[in-house]
C-alpha positions in Angstrom: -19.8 -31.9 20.9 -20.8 -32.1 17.1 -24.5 -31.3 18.5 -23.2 -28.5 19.7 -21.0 -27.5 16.8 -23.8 -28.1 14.2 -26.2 -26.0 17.0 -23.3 -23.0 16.6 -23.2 -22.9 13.1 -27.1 -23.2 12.8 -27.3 -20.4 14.7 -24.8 -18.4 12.8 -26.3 -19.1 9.4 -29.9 -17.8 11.1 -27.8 -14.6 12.5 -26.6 -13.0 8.9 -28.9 -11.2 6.9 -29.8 -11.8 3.5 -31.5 -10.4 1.1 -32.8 -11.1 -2.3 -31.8 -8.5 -5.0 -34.5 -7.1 -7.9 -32.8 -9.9 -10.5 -33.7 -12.8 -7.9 -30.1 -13.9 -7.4 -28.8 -14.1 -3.7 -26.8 -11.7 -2.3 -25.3 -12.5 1.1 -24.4 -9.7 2.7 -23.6 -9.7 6.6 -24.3 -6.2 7.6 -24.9 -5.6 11.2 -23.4 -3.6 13.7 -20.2 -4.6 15.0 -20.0 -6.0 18.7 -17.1 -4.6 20.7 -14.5 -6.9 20.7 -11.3 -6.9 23.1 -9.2 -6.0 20.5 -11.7 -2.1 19.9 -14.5 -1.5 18.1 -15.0 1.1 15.6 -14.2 3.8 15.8 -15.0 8.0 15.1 -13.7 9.1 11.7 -13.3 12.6 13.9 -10.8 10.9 16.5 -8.4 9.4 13.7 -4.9 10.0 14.4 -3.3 8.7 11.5 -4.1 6.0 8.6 -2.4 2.9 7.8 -2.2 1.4 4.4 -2.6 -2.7 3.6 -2.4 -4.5 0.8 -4.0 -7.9 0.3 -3.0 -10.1 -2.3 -3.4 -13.4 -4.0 -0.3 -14.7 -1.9 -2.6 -15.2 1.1 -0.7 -12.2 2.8 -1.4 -8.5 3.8 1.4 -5.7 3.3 2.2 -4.9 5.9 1.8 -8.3 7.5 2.0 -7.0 11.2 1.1 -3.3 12.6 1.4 -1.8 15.8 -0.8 1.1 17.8 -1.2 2.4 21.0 -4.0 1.5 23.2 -6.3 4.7 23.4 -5.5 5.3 19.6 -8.4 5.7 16.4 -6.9 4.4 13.1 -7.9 4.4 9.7 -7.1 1.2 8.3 -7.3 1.2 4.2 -7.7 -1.8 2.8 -6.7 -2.2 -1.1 -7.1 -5.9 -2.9 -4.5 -5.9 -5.0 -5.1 -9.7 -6.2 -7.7 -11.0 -8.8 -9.7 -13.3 -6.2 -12.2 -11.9 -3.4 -10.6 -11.4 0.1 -11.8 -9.7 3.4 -10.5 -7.7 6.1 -11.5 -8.3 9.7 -10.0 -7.1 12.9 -10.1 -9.2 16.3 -9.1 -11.9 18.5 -7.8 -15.2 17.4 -11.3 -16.8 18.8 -13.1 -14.2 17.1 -11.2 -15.1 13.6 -12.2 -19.2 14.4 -15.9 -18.5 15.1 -16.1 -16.4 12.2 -13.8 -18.8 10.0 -16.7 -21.7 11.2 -19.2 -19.1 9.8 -17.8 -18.2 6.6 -16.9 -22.2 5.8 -20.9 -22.7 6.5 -21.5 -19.3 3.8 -18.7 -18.8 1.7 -20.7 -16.4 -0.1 -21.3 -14.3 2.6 -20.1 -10.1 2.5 -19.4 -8.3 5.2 -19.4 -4.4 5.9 -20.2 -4.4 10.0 -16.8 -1.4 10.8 -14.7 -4.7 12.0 -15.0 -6.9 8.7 -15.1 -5.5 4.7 -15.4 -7.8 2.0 -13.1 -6.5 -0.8 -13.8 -7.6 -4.7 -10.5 -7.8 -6.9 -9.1 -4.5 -7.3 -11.2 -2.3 -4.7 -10.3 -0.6 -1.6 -12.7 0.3 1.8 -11.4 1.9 5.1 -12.4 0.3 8.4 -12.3 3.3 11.3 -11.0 1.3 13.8 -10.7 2.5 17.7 -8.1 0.2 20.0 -9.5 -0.3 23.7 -6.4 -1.9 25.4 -3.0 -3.6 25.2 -2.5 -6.9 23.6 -1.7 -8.5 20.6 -4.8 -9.0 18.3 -5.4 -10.5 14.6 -5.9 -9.0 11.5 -7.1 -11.5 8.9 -9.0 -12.6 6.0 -11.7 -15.5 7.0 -12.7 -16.8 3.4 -12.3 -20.4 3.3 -9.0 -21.2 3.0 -7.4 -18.0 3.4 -6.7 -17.8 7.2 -5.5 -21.2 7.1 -2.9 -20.2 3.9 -1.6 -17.3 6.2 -3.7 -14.4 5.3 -3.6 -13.3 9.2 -1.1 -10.8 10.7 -0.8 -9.7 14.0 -1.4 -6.1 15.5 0.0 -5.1 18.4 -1.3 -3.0 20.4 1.0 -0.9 23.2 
């Protein structure tokens, strides 16, 4: 089992890109193209039917900390960090949010812009366009170390 745990996260780390800026420092962004996931996949700016404001803070939570949609619908999700510490927004299932918390404890460095995870700095706000497939209850959440786990998840529920 830890073979194949160590393989995963091997595997992951090989997976996200990074790249090596002008100064020589690291930066390790993760930008790929979102898979789709059963909770959507993003979406067409041109299809959004409304946009949904969240806040996340320093308190490990998001404001609102649940939201619902309809199955079918495009939403603009703007994300503002309102706290002085990094935090991300992602948007999927409760096994997608473990895989990629696995990830993220292995490169906790890592930013992501890939239309279903943003990587927000203290103070700055980023939209994810965000199209819901089918009926269910998904997760949004932030997957920085420690984060999830303090409660920075909320649920979305889609009808």
């Amino acid at each position: 089992m830890m073979l194949v745990k160590n393989w995963m996260i091997g595997a992951l780390m090989m997976s996200a890109s990074v790249t090596v800026a002008a100064s020589g420092s690291h930066d390790h962004s993760h930008h790929h193209k979102a898979k789709a996931s059963p909770a959507g996949a993003p979406g067409d700016a041109a299809k959004v039917s409304r946009t949904i404001a969240i806040k996340a803070s320093d308190t490990m939570k998001f404001e609102p900390g649940d939201i619902e949609v309809k199955a079918g619908e495009t939403v603009k999700l703007v994300i503002t960090n309102v706290g002085q510490v990094r935090h991300e927004f992602s948007v999927g299932t409760e096994d997608e949010h473990r895989a990629h918390g696995e990830m993220m404890r292995a490169m906790p460095d890592m930013k992501h812009d890939d239309g279903a995870s943003i990587s927000l700095e203290p103070g700055e706000s980023r939209e994810i366009v965000w199209a819901f497939a089918s009926a269910g209850t998904f997760e949004m959440a932030c997957n920085l170390p420690g984060h999830y786990e303090a409660g920075m998840r909320g649920d979305v529920m889609v009808e």
